[in-house]
ZABA-314044 format. One line per 2 residues: number of its first residue (from 1); for each residue x, y, z of N, C-alpha, C. Coordinates in steps of 0.05 Angstrom, whole numbers. Atoms other than C-alpha are relative to their C-alpha. Example, Ala and Ser with C-alpha at 12.3 -4.5 7.8 and 13.67 -1.06 7.14 Angstrom:
1	18:-24:0:246:-90:156:18:24:0; -16:-24:-1:273:-21:143:-15:22:14
//
This chain:
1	18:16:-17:2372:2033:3031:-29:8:-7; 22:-16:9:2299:2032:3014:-11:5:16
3	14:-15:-18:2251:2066:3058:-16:-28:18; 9:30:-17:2217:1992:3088:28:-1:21
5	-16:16:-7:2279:1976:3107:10:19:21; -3:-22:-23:2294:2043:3139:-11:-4:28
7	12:5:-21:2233:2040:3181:5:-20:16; -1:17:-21:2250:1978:3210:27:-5:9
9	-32:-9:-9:2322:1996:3224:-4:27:21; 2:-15:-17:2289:2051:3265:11:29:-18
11	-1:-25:13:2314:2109:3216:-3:17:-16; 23:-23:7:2255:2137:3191:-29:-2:19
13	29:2:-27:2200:2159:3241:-25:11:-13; 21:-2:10:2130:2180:3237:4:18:-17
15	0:-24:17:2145:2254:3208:11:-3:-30; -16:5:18:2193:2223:3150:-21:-13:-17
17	15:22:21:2134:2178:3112:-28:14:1; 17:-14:-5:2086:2207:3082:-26:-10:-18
19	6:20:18:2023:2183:3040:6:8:-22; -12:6:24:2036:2168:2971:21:-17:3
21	-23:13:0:2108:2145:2997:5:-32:-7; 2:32:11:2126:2067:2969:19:-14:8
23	-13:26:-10:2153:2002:2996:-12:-26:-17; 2:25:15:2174:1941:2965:-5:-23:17
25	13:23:-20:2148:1884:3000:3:-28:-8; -18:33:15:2177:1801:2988:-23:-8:19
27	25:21:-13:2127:1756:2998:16:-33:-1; -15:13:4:2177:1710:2989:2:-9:-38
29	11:1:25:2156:1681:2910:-14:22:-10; 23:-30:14:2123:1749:2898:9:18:24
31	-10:-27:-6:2154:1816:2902:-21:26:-1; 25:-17:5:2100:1879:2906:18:24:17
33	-5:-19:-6:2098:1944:2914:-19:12:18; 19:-4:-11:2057:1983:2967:-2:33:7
35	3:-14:-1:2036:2045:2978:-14:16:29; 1:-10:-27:2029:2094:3049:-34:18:-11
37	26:-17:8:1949:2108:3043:-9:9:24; 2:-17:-20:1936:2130:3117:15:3:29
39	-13:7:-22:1968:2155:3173:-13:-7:27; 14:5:-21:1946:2130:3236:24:4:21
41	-9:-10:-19:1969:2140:3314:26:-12:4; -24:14:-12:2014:2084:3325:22:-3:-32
43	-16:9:24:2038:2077:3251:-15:10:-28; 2:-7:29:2023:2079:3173:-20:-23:-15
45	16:23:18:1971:2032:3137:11:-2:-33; -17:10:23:1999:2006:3072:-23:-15:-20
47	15:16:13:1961:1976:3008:11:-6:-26; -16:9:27:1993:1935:2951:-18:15:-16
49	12:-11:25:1994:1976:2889:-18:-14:-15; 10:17:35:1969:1913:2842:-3:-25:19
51	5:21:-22:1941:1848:2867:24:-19:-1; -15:31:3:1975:1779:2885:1:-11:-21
53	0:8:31:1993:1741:2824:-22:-23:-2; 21:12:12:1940:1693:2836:-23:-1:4
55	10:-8:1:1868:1699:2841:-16:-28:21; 24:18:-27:1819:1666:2908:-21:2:2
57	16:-7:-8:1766:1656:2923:1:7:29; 4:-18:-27:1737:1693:2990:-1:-35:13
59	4:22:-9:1708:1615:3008:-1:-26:-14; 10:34:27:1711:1548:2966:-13:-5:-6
61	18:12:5:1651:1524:2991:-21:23:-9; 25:-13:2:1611:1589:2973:-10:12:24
63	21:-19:-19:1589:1613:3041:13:27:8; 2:-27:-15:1587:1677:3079:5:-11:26
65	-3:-3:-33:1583:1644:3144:23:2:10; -33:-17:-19:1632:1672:3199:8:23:-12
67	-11:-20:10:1645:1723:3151:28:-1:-9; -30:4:6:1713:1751:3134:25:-24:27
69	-25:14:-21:1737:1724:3202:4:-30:3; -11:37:0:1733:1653:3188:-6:-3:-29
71	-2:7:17:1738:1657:3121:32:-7:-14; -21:19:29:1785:1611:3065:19:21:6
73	-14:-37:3:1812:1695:3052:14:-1:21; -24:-6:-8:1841:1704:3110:10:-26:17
75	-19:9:-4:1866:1635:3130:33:-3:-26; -12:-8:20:1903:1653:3057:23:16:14
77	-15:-22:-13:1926:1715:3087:21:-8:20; -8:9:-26:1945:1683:3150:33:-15:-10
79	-33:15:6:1999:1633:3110:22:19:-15; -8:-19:13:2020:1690:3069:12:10:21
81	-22:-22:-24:2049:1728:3132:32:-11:3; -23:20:-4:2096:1670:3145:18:6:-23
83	-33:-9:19:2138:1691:3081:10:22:4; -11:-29:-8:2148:1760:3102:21:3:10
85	-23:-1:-13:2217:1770:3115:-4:11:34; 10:3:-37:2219:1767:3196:11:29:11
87	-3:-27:-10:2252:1840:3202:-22:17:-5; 17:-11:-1:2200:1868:3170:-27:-1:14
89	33:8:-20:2135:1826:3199:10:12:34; -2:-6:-16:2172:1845:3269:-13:35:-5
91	18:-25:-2:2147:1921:3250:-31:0:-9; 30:2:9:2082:1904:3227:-18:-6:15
93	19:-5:-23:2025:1923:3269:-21:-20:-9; 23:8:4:1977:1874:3280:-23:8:0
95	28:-22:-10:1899:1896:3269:-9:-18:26; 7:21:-19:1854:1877:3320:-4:-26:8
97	12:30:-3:1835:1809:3306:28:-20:-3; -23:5:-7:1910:1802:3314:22:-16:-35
99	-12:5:27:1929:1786:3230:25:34:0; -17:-30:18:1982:1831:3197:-6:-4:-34
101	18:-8:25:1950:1824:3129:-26:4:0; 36:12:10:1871:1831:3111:-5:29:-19
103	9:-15:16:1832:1861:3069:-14:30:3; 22:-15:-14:1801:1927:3061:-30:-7:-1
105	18:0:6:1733:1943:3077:-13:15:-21; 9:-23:13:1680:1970:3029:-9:25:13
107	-3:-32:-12:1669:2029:3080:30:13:-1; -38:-15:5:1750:2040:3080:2:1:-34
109	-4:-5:21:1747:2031:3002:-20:18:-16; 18:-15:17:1686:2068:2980:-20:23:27
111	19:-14:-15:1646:2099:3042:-35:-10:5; 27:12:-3:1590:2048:3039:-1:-18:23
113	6:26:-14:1561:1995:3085:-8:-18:-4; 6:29:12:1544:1930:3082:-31:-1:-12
115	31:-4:8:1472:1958:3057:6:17:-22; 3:-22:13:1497:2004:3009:-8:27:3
117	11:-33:-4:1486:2068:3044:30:16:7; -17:-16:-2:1535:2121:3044:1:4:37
119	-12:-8:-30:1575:2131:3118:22:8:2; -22:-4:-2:1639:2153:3143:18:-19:8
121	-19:29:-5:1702:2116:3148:15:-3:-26; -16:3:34:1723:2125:3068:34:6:8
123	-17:-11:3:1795:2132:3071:1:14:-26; -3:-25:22:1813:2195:3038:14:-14:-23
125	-12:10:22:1865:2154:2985:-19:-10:-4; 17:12:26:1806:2118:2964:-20:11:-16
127	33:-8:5:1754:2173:2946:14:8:-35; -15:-10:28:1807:2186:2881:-9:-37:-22
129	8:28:16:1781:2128:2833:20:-17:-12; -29:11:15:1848:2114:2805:15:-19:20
131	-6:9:-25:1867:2093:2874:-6:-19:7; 5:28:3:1818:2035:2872:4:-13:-20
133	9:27:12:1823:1999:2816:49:-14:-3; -26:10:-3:1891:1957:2810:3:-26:-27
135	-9:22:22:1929:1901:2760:8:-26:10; -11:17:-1:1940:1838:2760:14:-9:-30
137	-14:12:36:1995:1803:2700:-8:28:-16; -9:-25:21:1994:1882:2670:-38:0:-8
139	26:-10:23:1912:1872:2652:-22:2:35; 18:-21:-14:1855:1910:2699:-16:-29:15
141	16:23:-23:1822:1860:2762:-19:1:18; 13:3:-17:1769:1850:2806:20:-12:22
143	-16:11:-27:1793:1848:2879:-28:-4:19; 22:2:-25:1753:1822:2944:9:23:19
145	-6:-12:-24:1737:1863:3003:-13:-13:17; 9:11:-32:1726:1844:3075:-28:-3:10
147	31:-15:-7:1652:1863:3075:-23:-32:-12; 32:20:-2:1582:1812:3077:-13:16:-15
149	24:-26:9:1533:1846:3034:-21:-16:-9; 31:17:11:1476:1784:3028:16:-23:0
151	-5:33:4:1474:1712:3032:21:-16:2; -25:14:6:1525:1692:3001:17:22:-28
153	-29:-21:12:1559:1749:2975:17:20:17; -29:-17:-8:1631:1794:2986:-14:17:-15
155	-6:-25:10:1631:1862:2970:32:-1:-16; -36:-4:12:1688:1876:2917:-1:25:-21
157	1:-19:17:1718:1931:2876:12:-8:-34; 2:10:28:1714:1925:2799:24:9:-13
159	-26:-15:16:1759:1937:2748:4:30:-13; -2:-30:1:1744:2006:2738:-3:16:26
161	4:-10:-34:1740:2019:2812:-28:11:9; 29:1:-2:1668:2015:2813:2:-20:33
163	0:26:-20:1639:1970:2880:-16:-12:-13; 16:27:19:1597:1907:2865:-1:-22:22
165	9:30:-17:1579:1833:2903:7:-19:-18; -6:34:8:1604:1761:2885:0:-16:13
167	-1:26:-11:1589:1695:2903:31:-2:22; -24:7:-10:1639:1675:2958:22:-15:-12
169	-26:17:17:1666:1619:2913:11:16:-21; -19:-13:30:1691:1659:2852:22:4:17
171	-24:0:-4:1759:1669:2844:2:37:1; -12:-29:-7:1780:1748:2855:30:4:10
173	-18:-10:7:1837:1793:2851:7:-4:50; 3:-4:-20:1874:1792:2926:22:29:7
175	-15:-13:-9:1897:1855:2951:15:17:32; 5:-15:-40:1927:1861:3025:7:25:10
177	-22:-17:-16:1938:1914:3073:14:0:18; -14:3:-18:1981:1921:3122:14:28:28
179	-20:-33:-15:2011:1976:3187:20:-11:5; -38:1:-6:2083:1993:3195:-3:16:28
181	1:-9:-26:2091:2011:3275:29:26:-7; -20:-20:-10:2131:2073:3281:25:-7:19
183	-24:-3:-21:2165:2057:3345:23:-40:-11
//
């Protein structure tokens, strides 16, 4: 039995998962792998190893406005949940704004803010560089993150796990995260 499947069978608890540990995840048409990058109180935050197989933009039309929370991105995300096999989405902690996918931020992926100034909030798996950058189709991708950083640009991380800004419309790499609830 693999370890996803455990957790939501109830027979692996918080002490049993640890980070690094990996789950395969069905998106229904797309299988992925994910990886345990922090623990938190009620559960485990999760982040696909390698992106989605196909590549979004953050907004169609190009804007920023509303931000991530009314953006294209995560009504994306949003239809994306719906394939989630329903044992698993039943353990999956919604964040606050009540999704079980989204993106990270560039303060959770690098320790910056939406100004480029160094703050706290880096998850520790991401301060390892290897950690950010990810694949799509086997060759090296730009992914979006959750973050405003001007006008009309996303914050995203590069293909060498560098950060960077793009137009809302370009197309980018998507990579979600997700929490697994303990109880």
């Amino acid at each position: 039995m693999d370890i996803l499947r455990e957790i939501v069978v109830g027979q692996v608890g918080e002490d049993e998962i640890n980070i690094r540990d990996r789950i395969e995840v069905d998106f229904g048409s797309e299988v992925h792998f994910a990886t345990a990058i922090k623990k938190e109180e009620e559960g485990i935050l999760f982040l696909l190893d390698d992106y989605l197989d196909e590549t979004h933009p953050m907004n169609r039309n190009g804007s920023v406005e509303g931000g991530y929370e009314e953006s294209d991105m995560r009504k994306y995300l949003q239809e994306l949940e719906e394939k989630i096999d329903k044992e698993t989405l039943r353990k999956m902690m919604p964040f606050e704004n009540g999704d079980r996918l989204r993106l990270l931020t560039l303060q959770e992926m690098f320790g910056l803010d939406e100004d480029w100034n160094h703050c706290e909030g880096q998850i520790e798996w991401m301060k390892d560089r290897k950690h950010r950058v990810a694949y799509r189709d086997n060759d090296w991708e730009w992914g979006w993150l959750a973050t405003v950083v001007s006008g009309a640009y996303f914050a995203f991380v590069s293909d060498n796990g560098g950060a960077g800004s793009l137009t809302a419309g370009a197309s980018n790499g998507v990579r979600p995260a997700f929490r697994i609830s303990w109880s």
